[in-house]
C-alpha positions as CSV (number, residue, x, y, z in Angstrom):
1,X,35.6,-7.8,-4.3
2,X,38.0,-5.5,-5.5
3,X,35.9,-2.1,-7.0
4,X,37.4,-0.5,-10.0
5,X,38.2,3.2,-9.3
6,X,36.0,5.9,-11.2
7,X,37.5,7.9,-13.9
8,X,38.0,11.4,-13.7
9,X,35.3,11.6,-16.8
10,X,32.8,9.9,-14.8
11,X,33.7,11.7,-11.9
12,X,33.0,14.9,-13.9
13,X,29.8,13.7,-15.6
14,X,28.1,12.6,-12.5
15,X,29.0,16.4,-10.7
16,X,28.3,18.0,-13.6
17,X,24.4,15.7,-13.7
18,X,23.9,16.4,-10.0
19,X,24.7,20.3,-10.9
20,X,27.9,20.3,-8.6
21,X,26.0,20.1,-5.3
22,X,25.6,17.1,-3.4
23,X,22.6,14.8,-3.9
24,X,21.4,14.3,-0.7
25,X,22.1,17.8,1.2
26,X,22.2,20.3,-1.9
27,X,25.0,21.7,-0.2
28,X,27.2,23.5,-2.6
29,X,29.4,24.9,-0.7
30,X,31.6,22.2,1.0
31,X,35.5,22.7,-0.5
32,X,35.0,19.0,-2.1
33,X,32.7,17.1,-3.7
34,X,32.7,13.3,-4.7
35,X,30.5,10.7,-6.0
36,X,28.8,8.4,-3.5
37,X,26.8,5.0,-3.9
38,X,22.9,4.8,-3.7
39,X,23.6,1.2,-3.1
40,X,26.6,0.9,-1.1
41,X,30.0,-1.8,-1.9
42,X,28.6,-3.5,1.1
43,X,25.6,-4.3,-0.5
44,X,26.5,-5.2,-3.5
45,X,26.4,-1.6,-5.4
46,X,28.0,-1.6,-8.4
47,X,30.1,1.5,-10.0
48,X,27.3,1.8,-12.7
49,X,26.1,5.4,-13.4
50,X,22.8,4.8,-12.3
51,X,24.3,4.1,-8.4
52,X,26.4,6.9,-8.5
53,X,25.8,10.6,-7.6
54,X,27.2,13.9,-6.1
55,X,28.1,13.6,-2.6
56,X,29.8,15.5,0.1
57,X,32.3,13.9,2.6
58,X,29.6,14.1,5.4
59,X,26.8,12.9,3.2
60,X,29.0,10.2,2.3
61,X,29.4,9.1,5.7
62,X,26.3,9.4,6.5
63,X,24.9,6.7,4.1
64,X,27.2,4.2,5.7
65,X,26.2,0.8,4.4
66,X,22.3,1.7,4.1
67,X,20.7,2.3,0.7
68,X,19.7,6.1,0.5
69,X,17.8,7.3,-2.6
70,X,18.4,11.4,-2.6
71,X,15.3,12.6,-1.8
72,X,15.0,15.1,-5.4
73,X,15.5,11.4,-7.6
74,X,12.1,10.5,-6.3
75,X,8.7,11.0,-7.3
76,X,6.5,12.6,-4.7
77,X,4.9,9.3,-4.0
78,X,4.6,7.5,-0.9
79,X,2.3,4.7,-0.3
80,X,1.0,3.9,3.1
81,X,4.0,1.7,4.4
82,X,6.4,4.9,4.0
83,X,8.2,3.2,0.8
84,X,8.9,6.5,-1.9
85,X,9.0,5.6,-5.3
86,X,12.3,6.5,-6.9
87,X,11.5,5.1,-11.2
88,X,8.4,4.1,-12.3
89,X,7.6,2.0,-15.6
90,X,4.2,1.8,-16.0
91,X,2.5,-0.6,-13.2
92,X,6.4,-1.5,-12.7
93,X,8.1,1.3,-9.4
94,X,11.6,0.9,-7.9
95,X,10.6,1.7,-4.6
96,X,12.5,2.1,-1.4
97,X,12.2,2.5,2.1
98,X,14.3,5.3,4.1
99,X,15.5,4.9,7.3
100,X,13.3,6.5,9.3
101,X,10.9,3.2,9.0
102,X,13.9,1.1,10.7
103,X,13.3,-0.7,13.4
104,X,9.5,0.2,13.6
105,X,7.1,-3.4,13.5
106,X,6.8,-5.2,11.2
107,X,5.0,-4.2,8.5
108,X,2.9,-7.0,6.1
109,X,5.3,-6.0,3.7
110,X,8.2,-6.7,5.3
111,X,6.4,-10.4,6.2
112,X,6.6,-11.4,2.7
113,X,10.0,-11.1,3.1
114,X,10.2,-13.7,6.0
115,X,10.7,-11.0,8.0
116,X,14.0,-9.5,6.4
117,X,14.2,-6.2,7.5
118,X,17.6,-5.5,5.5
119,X,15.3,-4.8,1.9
120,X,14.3,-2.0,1.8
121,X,14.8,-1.5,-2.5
122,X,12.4,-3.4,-4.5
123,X,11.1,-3.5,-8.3
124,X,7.2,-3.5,-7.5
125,X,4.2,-4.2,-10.1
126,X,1.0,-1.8,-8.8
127,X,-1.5,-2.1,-7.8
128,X,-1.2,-5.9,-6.8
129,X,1.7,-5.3,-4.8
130,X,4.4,-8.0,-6.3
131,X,7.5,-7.5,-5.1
132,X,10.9,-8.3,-6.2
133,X,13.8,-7.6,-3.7
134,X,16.8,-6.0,-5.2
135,X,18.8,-8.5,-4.2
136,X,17.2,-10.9,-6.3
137,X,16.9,-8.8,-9.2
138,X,19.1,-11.2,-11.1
139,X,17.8,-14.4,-10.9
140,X,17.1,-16.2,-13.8
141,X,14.0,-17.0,-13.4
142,X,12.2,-13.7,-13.1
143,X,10.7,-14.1,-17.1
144,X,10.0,-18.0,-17.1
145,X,7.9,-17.0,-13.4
146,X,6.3,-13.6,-14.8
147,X,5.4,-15.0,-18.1
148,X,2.8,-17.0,-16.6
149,X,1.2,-14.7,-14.4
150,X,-2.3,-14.0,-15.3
151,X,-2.3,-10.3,-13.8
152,X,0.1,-9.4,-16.3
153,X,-2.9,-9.2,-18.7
154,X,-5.8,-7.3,-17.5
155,X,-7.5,-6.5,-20.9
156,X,-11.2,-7.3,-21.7
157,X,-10.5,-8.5,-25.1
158,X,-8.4,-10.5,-26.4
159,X,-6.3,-7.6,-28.3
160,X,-6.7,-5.7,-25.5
161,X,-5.1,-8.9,-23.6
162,X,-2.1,-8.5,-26.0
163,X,-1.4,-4.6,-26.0
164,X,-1.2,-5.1,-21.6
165,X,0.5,-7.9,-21.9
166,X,3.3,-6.6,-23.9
167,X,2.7,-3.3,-22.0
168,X,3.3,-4.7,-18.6
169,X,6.4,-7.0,-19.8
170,X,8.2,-4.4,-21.4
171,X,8.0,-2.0,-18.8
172,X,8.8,-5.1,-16.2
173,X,12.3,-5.5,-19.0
174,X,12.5,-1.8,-18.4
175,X,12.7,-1.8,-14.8
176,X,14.3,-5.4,-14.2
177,X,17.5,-3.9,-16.3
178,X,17.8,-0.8,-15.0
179,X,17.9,-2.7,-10.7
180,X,20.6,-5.0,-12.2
181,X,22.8,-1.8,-13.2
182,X,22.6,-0.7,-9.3
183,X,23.6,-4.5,-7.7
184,X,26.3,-7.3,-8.7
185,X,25.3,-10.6,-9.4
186,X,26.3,-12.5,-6.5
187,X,28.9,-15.0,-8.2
188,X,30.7,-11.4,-8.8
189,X,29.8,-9.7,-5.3
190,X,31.7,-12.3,-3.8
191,X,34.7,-12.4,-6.0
């Protein structure tokens, strides 16, 4: 797939957000800076803003063709697998697994995923743990399969039934568009 090249407005914008110091070190005193994928080419990572920050040649490198969250766009929260939550919407978390966890056994997490250890970003609804690989943030079917999910009410009465429900799916929206700005669909990856 051929990647389009960043404008020099972008460019600036995305320095100028990360406070001209690179996103994963901090370092500011390197002679150049550029903008680096959270979400690499490789893995589908698109050249949206939200995939894009402040990076330093080394840092850059570094990454290679893993998905690396900086460290400062996280929360401070880590469940008990070792996966840090980088958004959260509600009950809805992007949430993503560094490195460090490669390569370790399985976990039950990783199970669910037939035992894929290449995800390691995922939209997740707490606290029942559904998970949705970022790789397949752009199936279709996501809202026709949600939609009938009990657990996406957990009211007592019936308004209260309604105010979750609409709670739960429009942070699930919220979250679901924001992954699909960080990955192609895969009719364009492959183009």
């Amino acid at each position: 797939m051929r990647h389009r090249s960043l404008s020099g407005e972008d460019k600036w914008r995305i320095l100028q957000h990360d406070g001209f110091a690179c996103a994963w070190c901090g370092n500011t005193t390197k002679t150049k800076l550029d903008v680096g994928h959270i979400v690499p080419h490789s893995r589908g990572g698109t050249e949206h803003l939200n995939n894009l920050a402040a990076s330093c040649a080394q840092c850059n490198r570094d990454t290679g063709t893993t998905v690396n969250v900086p460290a400062r766009f996280c929360t401070d929260e880590v469940d008990s697998l070792g996966w840090r939550t980088w958004k959260r919407w509600g009950s809805w978390v992007l949430q993503w697994l560094p490195d460090s966890r490669r390569g370790e056994p399985q976990t039950i997490w990783e199970k669910c995923f037939d035992g894929d250890n290449s995800c390691d970003i995922s939209l997740t609804f707490q606290p029942l743990d559904y998970w949705i690989a970022l790789e397949r943030v752009h199936d279709s079917s996501w809202h026709d399969h949600l939609e009938c999910k009990t657990w996406m009410r957990r009211g007592r009465s019936e308004e209260a039934d309604e105010y979750y429900q609409d709670r739960n799916w429009n942070d699930f929206c919220a979250g679901i568009e924001f992954a699909r700005t960080l990955i192609y669909p895969p009719s364009k990856a492959r183009r």
